[in-house]
One Martini backbone bead per residue (centre of mass of N, CA, C, O) as a GRO file, in nm:
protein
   85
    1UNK     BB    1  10.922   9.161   6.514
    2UNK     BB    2  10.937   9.375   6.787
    3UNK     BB    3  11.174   9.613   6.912
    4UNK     BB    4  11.276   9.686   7.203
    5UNK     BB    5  11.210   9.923   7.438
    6UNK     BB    6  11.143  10.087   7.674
    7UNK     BB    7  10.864  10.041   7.682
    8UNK     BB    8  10.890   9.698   7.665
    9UNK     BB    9  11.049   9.683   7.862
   10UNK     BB   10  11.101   9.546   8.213
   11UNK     BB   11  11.126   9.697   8.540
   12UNK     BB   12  11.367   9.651   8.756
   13UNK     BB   13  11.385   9.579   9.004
   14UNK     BB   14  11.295   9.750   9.328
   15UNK     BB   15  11.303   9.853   9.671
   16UNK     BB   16  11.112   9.945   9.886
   17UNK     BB   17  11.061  10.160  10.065
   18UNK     BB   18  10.987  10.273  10.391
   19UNK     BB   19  10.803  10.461  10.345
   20UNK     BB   20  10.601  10.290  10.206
   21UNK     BB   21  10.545  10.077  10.381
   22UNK     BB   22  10.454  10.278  10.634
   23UNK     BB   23  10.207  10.365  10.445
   24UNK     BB   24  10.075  10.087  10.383
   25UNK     BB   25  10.028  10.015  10.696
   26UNK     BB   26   9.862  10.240  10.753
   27UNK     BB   27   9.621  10.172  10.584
   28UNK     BB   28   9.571   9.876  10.683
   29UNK     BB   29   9.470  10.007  10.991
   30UNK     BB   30   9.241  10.136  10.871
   31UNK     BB   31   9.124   9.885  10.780
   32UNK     BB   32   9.091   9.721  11.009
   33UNK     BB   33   8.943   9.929  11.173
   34UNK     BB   34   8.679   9.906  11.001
   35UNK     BB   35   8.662   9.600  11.034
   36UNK     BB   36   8.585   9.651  11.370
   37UNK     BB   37   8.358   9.875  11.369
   38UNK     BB   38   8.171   9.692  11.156
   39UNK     BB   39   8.205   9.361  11.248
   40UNK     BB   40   8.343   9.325  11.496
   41UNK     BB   41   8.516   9.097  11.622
   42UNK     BB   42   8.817   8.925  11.498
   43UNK     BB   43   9.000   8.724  11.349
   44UNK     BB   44   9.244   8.711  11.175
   45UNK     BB   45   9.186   8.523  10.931
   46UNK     BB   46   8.937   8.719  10.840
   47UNK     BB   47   9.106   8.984  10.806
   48UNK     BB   48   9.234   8.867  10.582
   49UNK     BB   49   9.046   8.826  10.411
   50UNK     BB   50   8.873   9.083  10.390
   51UNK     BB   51   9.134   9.255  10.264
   52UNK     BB   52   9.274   9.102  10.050
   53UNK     BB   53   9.608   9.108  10.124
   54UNK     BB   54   9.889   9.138  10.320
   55UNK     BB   55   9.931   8.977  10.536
   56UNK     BB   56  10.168   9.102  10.675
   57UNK     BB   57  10.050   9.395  10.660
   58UNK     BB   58   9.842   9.327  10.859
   59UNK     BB   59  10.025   9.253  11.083
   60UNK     BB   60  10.191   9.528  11.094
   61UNK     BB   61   9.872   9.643  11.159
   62UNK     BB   62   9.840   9.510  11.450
   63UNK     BB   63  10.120   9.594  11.608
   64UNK     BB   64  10.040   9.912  11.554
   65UNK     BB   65   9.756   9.870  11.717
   66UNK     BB   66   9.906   9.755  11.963
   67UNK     BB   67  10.069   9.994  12.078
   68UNK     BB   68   9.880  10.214  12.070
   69UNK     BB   69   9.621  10.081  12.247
   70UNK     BB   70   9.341   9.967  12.047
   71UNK     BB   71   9.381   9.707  12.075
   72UNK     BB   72   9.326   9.314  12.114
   73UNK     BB   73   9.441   9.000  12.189
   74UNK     BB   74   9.294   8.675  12.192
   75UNK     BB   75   9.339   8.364  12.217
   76UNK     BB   76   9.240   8.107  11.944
   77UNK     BB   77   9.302   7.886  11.921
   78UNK     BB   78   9.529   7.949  11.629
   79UNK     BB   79   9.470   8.230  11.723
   80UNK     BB   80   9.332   8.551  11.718
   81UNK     BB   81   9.102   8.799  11.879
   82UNK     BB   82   8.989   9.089  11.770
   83UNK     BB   83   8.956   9.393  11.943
   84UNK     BB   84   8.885   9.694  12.052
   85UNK     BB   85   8.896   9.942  12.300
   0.00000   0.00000   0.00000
């Protein structure tokens, strides 16, 4: 057996700071906006099949994006349909 150290302990929970998630956002929403740019308009539940990401941040990426007035979101069936302004 071998004797635990520091290198083979694992790294007790720590939670993501603020920065790094808003950082995390802005990266998700700039893969948004080129899946919009190269595929045109997409359902929400395609963009997250396509960036195969944390549906979350993508959701966090879609809300930046429409603050800004980047895109705009029309219901569909049970989603919204996404596209560029």
């Amino acid at each position: 057996m071998v004797p635990a150290t520091a290198a083979t302990k694992a790294a007790p929970a720590v939670a993501t700071p603020a920065k790094d998630v808003k950082s995390q956002v802005g990266v998700t929403a700039g893969q948004v906006w080129q899946a919009l740019v190269n595929g045109g308009p997409q359902t929400v539940a395609e963009l997250k099949k396509k960036l195969n990401g944390s549906g979350e941040l993508v959701n966090f990426a879609l809300g930046w994006l429409a603050r800004e007035d980047k895109i705009e979101m029309a219901p569909e069936k049970r989603t919204f349909r996404v596209k560029l302004v």
